[in-house]
C-alpha positions as CSV (number, residue, x, y, z in Angstrom):
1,X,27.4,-8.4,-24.7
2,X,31.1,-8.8,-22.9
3,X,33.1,-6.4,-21.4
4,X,35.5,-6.6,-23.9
5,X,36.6,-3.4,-25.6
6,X,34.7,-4.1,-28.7
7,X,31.0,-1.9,-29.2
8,X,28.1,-2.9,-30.3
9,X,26.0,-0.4,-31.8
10,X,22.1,-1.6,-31.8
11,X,19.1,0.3,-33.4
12,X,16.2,2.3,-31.5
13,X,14.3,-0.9,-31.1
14,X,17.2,-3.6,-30.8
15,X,18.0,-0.8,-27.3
16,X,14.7,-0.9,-25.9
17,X,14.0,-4.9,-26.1
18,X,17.1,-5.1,-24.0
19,X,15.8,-2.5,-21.7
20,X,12.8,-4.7,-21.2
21,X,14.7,-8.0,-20.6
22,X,17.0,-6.6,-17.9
23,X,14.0,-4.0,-16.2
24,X,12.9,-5.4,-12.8
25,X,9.9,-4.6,-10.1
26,X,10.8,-3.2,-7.3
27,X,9.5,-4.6,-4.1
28,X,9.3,-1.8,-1.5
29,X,6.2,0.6,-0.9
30,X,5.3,3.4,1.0
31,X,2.7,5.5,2.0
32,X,1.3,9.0,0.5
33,X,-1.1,11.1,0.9
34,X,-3.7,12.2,-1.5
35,X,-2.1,14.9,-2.6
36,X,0.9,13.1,-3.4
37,X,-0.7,10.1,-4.8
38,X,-1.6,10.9,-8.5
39,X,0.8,9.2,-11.3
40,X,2.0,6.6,-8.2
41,X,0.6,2.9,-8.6
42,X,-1.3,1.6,-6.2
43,X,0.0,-1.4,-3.9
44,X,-3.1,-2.1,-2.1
45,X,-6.9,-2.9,-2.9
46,X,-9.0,0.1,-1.8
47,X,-12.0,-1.0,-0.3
48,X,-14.8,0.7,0.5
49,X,-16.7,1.0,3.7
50,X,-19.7,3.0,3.1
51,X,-22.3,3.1,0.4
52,X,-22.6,5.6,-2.6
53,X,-24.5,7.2,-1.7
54,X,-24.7,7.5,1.6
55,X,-28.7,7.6,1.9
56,X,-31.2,8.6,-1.0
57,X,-30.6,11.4,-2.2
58,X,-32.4,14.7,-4.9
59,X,-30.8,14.4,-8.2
60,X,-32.4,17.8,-9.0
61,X,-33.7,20.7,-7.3
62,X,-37.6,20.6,-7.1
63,X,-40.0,19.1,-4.9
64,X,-40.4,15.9,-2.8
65,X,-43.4,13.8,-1.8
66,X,-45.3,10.8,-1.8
67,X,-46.2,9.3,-5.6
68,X,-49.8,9.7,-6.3
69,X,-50.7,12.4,-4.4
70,X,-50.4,14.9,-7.4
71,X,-52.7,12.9,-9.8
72,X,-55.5,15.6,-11.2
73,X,-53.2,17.8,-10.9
74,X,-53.7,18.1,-7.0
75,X,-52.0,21.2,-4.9
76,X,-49.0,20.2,-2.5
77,X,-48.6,22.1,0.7
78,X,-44.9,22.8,1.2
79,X,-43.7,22.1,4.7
80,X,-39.9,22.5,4.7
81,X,-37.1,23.0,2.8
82,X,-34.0,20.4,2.5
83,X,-30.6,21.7,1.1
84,X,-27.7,19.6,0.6
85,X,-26.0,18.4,4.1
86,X,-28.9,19.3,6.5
87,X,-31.0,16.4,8.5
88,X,-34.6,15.9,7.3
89,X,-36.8,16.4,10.0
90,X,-40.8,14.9,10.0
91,X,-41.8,12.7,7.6
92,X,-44.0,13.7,4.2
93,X,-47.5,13.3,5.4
94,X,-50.3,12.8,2.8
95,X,-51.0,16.4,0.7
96,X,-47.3,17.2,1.4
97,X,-44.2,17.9,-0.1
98,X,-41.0,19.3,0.8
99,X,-38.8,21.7,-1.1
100,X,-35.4,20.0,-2.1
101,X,-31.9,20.8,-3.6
102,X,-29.7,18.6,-5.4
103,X,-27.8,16.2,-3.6
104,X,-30.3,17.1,-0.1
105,X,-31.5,13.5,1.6
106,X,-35.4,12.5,0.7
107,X,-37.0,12.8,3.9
108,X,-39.1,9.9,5.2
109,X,-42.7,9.6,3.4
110,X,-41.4,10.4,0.0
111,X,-40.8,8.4,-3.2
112,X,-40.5,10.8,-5.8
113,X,-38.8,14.1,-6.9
114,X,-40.3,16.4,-9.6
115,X,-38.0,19.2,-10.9
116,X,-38.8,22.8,-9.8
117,X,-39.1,24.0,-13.0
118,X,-42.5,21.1,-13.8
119,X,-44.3,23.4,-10.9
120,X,-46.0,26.1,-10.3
121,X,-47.1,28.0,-7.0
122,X,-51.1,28.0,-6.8
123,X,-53.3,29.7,-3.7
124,X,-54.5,26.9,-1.1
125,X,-57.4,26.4,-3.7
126,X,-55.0,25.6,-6.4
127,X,-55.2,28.8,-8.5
128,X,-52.2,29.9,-10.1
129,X,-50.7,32.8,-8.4
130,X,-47.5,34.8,-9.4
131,X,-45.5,34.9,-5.9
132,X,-44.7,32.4,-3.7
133,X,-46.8,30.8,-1.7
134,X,-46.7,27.5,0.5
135,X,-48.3,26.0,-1.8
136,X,-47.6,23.8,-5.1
137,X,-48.6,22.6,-8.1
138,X,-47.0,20.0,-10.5
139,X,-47.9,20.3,-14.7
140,X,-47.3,16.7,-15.0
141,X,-46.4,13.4,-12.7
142,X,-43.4,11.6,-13.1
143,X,-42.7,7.8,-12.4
144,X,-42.3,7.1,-9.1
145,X,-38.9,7.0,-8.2
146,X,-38.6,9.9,-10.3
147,X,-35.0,11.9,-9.8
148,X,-33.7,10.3,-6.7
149,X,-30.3,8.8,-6.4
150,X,-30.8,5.7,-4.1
151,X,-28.7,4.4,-1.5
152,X,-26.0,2.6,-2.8
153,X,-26.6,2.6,-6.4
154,X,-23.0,3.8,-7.0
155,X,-21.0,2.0,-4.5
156,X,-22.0,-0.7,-2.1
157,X,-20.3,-1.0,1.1
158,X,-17.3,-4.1,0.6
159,X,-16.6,-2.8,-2.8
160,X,-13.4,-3.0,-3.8
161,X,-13.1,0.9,-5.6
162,X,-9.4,0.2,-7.1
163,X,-7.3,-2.5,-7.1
164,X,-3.6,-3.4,-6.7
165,X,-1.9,-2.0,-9.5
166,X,-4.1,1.2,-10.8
167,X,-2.6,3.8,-11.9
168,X,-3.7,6.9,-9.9
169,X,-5.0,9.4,-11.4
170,X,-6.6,12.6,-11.0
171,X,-10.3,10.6,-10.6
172,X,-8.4,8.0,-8.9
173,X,-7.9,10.8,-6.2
174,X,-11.8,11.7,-6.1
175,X,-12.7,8.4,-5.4
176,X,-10.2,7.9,-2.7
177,X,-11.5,10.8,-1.1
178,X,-15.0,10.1,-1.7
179,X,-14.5,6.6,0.6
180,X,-12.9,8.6,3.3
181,X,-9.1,8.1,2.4
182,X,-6.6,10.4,3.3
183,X,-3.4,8.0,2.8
184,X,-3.0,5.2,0.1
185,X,0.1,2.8,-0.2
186,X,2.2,2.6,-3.3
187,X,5.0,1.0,-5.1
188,X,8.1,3.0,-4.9
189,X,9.9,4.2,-7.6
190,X,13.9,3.3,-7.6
191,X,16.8,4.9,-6.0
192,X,18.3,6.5,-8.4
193,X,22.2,7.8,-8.0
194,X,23.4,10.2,-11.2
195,X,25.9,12.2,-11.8
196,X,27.8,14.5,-14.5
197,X,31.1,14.0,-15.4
198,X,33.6,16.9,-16.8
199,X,36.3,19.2,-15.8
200,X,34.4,21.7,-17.5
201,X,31.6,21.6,-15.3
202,X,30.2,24.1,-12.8
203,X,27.0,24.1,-10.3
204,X,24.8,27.3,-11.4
205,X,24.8,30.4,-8.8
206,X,28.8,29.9,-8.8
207,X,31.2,31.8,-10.8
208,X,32.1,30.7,-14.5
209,X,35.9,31.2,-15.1
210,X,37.4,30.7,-18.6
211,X,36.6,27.4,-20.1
212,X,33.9,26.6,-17.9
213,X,29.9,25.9,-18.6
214,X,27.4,25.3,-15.9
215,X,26.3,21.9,-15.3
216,X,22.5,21.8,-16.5
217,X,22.4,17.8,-17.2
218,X,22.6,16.6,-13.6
219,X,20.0,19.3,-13.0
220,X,17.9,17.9,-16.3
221,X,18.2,14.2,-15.1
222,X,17.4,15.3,-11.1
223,X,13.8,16.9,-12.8
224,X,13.4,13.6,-14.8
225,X,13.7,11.4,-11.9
226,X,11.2,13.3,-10.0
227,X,8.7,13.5,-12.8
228,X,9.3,9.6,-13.5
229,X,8.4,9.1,-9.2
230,X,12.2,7.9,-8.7
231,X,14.2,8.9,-5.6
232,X,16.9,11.2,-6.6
233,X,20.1,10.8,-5.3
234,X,23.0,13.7,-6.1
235,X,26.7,12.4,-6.1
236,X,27.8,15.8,-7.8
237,X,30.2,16.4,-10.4
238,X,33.0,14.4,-11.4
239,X,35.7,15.3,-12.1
240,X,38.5,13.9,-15.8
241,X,40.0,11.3,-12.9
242,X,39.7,7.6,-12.8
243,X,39.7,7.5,-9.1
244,X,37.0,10.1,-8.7
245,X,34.5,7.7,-11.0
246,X,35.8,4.8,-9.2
247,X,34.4,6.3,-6.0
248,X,31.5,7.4,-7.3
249,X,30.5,4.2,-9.5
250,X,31.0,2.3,-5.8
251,X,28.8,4.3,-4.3
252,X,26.3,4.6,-7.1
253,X,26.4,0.4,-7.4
254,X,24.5,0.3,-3.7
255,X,21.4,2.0,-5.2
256,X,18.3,0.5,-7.7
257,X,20.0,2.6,-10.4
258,X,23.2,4.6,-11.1
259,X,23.1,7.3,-14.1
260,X,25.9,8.9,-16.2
261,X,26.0,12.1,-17.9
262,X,29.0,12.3,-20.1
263,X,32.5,10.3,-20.1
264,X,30.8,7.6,-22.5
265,X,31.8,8.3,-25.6
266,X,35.7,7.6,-27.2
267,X,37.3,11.0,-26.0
268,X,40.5,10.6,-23.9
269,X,38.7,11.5,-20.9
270,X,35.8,9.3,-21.5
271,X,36.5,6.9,-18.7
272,X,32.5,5.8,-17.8
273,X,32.6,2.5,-19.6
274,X,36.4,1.0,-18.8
275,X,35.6,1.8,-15.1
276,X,32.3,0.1,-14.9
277,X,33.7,-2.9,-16.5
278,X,36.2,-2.6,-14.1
279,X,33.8,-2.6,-11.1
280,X,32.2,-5.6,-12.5
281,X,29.1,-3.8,-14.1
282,X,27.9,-5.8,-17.5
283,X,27.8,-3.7,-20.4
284,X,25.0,-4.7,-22.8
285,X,25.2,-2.3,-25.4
286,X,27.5,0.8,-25.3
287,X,26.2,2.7,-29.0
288,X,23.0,3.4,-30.9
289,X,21.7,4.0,-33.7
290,X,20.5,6.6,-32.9
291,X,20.7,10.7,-33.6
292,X,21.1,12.5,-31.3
293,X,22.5,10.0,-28.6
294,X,25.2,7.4,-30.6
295,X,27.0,7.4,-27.4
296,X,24.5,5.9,-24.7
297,X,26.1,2.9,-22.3
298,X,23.6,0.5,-20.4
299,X,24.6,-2.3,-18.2
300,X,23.9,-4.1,-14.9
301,X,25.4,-5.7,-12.0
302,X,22.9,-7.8,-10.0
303,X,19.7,-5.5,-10.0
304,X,21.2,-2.5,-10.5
305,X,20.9,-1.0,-13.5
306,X,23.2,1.5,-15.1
307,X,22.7,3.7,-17.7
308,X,25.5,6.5,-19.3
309,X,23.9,9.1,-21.3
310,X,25.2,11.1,-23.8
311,X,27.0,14.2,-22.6
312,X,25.3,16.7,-24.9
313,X,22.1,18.8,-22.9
314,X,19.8,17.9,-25.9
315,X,20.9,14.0,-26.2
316,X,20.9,13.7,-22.4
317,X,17.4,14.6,-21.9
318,X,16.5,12.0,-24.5
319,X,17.9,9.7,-23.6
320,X,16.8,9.0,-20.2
321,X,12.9,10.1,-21.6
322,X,13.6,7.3,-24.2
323,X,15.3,4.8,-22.6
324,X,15.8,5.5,-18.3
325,X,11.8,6.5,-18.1
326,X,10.8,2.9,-19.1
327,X,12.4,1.7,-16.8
328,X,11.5,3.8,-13.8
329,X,8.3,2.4,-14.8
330,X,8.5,-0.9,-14.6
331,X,10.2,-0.5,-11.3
332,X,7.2,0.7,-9.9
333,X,4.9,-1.6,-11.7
334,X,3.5,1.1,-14.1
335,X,0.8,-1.1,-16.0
336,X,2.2,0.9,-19.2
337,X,5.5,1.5,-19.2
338,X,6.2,1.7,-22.8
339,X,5.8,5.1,-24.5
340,X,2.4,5.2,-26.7
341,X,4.0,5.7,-30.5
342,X,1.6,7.7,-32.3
343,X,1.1,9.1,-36.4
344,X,1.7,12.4,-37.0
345,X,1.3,15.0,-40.4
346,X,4.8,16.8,-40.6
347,X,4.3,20.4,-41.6
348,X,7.5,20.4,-43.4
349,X,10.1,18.2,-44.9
350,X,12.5,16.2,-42.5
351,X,15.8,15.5,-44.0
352,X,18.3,12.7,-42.6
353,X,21.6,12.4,-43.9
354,X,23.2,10.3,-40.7
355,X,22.1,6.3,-41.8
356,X,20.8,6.6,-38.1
357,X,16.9,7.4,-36.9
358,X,16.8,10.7,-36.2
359,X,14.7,11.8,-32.9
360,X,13.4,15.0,-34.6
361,X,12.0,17.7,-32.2
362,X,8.3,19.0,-33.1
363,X,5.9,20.9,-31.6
364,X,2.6,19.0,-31.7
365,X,-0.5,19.8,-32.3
366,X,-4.0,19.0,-33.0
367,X,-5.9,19.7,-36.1
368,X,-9.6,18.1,-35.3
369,X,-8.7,15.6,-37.5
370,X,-5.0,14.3,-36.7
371,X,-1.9,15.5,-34.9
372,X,0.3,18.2,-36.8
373,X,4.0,18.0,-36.4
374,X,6.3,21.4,-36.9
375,X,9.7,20.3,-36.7
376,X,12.0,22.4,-34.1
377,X,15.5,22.9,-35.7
378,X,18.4,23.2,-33.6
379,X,22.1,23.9,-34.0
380,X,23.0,20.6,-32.6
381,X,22.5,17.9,-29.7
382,X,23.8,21.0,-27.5
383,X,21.1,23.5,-28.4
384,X,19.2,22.8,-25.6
385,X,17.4,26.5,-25.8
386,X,15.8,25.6,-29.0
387,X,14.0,22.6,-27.6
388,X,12.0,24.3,-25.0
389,X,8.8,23.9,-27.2
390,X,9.3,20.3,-28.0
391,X,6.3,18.2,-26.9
392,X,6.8,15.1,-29.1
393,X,10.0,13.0,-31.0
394,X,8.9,12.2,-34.4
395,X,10.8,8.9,-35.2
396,X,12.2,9.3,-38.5
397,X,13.3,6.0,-40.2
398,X,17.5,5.5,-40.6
399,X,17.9,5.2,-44.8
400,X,15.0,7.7,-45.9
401,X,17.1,11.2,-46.9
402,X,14.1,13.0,-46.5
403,X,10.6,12.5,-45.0
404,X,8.2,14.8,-47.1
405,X,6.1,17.8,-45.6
406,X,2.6,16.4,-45.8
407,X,3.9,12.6,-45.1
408,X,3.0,10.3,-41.8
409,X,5.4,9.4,-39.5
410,X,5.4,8.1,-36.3
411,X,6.2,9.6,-32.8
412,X,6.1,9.9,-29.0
413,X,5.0,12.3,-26.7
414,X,8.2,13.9,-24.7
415,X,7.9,13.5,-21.0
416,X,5.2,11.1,-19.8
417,X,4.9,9.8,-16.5
């Protein structure tokens, strides 16, 4: 699209197709720490350097010895006892065994594990007794090898554990841990500069004077960009003046991506577009539609991209979790940075009067059988208090009137990383 004065409005799809065309990798990395590391990619093959497991090990508690040695049912004398993390001592001679926890090492001589509770104590002439005594009988023999984890059968040393471009998650963590890692290096998310525009605007903890309303979209899109693994940066509020965007929109231009609440629609005041034509920023598509969020602007210059989101709390937070989000991801290689569309049951009918789809609100839910959808209604794309329950956007088709309580529809989950 030019920078001619004339708007395009696309559809939900045509929007996110030219998302995808103009998203780009980024190229840095950096280092985190495991406890920083879950929902980051990996930019590194993590290769392991010690087997898993470490030696062979009880897979149950019972007792260890030498295969064999309890055929007819033979009595065991019990010379030690091995919990998890200690050093076996002596070897297992012949007519021994040693008592064992799970996850203890097998000590040298034994082959086998049988669990404790295949064994009973007997008296050194192998009669059953009821207290404990050093000495043990099995009911039954199990194979040799029996209930030992052996060196290495998980992991050999050389392994390569994850590889460049796994997602990290929560398991990723464990087995980070588990070969010894405390730091891992990942792709970074962008730089992203945002701001809200508005005379009307104030920063919450000051004082509200007639006409004003606290500024909760810059605050909306800061928790966004941390959730998505950007790297916020805050150029404040700007204020109904040309030369205040101007400013802002050259500083903005110097990072990965530059973000827009408000000022993109046709008001008099709504200067976001004309000023980033002016500064030599493509424009793409500068309409939707799409309701809530008609008004959304999204252009480039070089490999900055810039996005200007709808001014209203409700259509702002949608936006960037419909269209900035996908982005972020492919920035930092996300292997699925597309949102997963689901089918959903609505509980109740869904009417649609605009000609546009509708991102309808629901709560979602699941039944055992399929996910349940109860519409949220709201007073408009400023009601951002009745959203706080949304978990999902059911994507009801532009040209359907109504969707039907009982009918299928598709959706997305709201705020996935």
């Amino acid at each position: 699209m030019s920078n001619g004065s004339q708007a395009k409005a696309v559809s939900y799809e045509e929007a996110l197709d030219i998302l995808r065309q103009h998203a780009v990798a980024g190229t840095e990395t950096l280092e985190v720490s495991l406890t920083e590391a879950s929902g980051h990619v990996l930019a590194e093959d993590v290769i392991a350097d010690i087997d898993m497991p470490r030696f062979d090990k009880a897979a149950m508690d019972g007792y260890a010895y030498r295969h064999g040695e309890a055929a007819g049912r033979a009595a065991l004398r019990i010379v030690t006892t091995i919990a998890a993390g200690d050093t076996p001592g002596a070897s297992i001679a012949t007519g021994e065994c040693a008592r064992i926890m799970t996850g203890a090492p097998v000590p040298a001589g034994a082959d086998t594990v049988v669990p404790i509770e295949e064994t009973s104590y007997v008296d050194q002439a192998g009669q059953p007794v009821a207290e404990e005594t050093p000495w043990v009988r099995f009911h039954a023999e199990p194979e040799r090898g029996s209930h030992i984890a052996s060196r290495g059968e998980d992991l050999r040393s050389g392994t390569v554990v994850l590889r460049d471009g796994h997602l990290i998650r929560h398991q990723s963590v464990a087995i980070l841990a588990s070969v010894g890692r405390t730091k891992v290096r990942v792709h970074a998310g962008p730089s992203i500069a945002f701001a809200a525009t508005g005379e009307e605007l104030v920063e919450p903890g000051l004082s509200l004077t007639s006409g004003k309303i606290y500024n909760s979209n810059a605050w909306t899109v800061w928790s966004q960009i941390l959730a998505a693994k950007g790297r916020p940066h805050y150029l404040g509020i700007i204020r109904d003046q040309v030369e205040d965007l101007r400013s802002k929109v050259a500083a903005g231009l110097e990072h990965d991506m530059l973000i827009f609440s408000g000022g993109v629609s046709t008001g008099r005041f709504d200067y976001v577009p004309r000023v980033l034509a002016e500064s030599g920023v493509e424009l793409h598509f500068n309409k939707l539609m799409v309701k809530p969020g008609r008004p959304l602007v999204f252009g480039s210059r070089g490999r900055t991209l810039v996005f200007g989101l709808p001014g209203n709390p409700v259509s702002t937070l949608y936006a960037f979790d419909s269209y900035v989000a996908p982005t972020v991801r492919v920035f930092r290689h996300h292997p699925r940075p597309q949102a997963i569309r689901y089918h959903g049951e609505l509980t109740e009918t869904v009417r649609n009067k605009s000609g546009r789809l509708l991102l309808q609100p629901c709560r979602c839910d699941w039944n055992g059988e399929t996910y349940l959808l109860t519409p949220i209604h709201t007073h408009g794309s400023a009601d951002i208090f009745a959203v706080a329950d949304a978990t999902a956007l059911a994507l009801i088709p532009a040209g359907l009137e109504a969707v039907e309580k009982g009918k299928m529809v598709g959706f997305r989950m709201l705020y996935e990383g």
